[in-house]
C-alpha positions as CSV (number, residue, x, y, z in Angstrom):
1,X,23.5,3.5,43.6
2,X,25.5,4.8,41.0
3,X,25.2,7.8,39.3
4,X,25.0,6.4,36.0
5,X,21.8,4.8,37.2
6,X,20.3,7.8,38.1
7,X,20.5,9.2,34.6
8,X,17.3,9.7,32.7
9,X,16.1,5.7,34.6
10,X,12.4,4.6,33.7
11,X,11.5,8.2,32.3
12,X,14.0,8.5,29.7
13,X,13.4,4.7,28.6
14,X,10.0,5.5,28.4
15,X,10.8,8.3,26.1
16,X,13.0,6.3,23.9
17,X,10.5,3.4,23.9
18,X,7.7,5.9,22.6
19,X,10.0,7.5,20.2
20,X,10.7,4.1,19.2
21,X,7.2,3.2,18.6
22,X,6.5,6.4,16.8
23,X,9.1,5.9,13.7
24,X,7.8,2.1,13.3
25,X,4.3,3.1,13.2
26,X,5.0,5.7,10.7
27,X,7.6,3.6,8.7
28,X,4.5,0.8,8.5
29,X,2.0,3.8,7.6
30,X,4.6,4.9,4.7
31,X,4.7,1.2,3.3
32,X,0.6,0.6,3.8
33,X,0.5,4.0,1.8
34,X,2.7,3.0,-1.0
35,X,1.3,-1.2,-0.9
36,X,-2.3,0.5,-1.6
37,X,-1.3,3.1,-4.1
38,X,0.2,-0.1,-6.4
39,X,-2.8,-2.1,-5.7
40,X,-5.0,0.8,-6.6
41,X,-2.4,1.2,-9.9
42,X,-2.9,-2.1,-10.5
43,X,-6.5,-2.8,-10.1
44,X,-7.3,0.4,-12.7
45,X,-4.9,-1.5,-15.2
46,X,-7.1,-4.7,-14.6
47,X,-10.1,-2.6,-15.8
48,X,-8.8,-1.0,-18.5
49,X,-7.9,-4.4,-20.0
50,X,-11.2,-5.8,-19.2
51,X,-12.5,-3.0,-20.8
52,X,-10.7,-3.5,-23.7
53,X,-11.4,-7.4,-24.1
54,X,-15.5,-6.8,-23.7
55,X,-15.1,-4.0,-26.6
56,X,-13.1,-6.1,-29.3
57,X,-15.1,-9.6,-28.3
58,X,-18.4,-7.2,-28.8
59,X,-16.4,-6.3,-32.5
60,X,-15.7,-9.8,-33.1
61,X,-19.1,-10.7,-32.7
62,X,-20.1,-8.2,-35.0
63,X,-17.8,-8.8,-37.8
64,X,-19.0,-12.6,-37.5
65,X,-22.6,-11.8,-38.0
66,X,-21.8,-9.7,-40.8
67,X,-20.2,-12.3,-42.9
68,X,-23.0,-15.0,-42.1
């Protein structure tokens, strides 16, 4: 066998492998974190809008029955 084959073998692969494996799972987690921090953004702008549209349809309402 030749020497080159008896450098690092099945243990180093493994070690590369699980490096590997390590910087995609934390490369996903990164982009999962930032994915639900813009939803979350997002979903808080939704509200405030909402909120706003209840609270001028409730002053609409109002101003129409004032007139009548």
């Amino acid at each position: 066998m030749a020497k080159s084959k008896l450098r690092g073998g099945a243990k180093k692969h493994r070690a590369k492998v699980a490096a590997r494996n390590q910087q995609q799972k934390s490369a996903h987690s990164k982009i999962q974190k930032l994915f639900n921090e813009a939803i979350q953004k997002e979903m808080e702008e939704l509200k405030k809008q909402k909120e706003e549209l209840a609270a001028n349809s409730d002053e609409i309402v109002e101003v129409q029955e004032e007139k009548q």
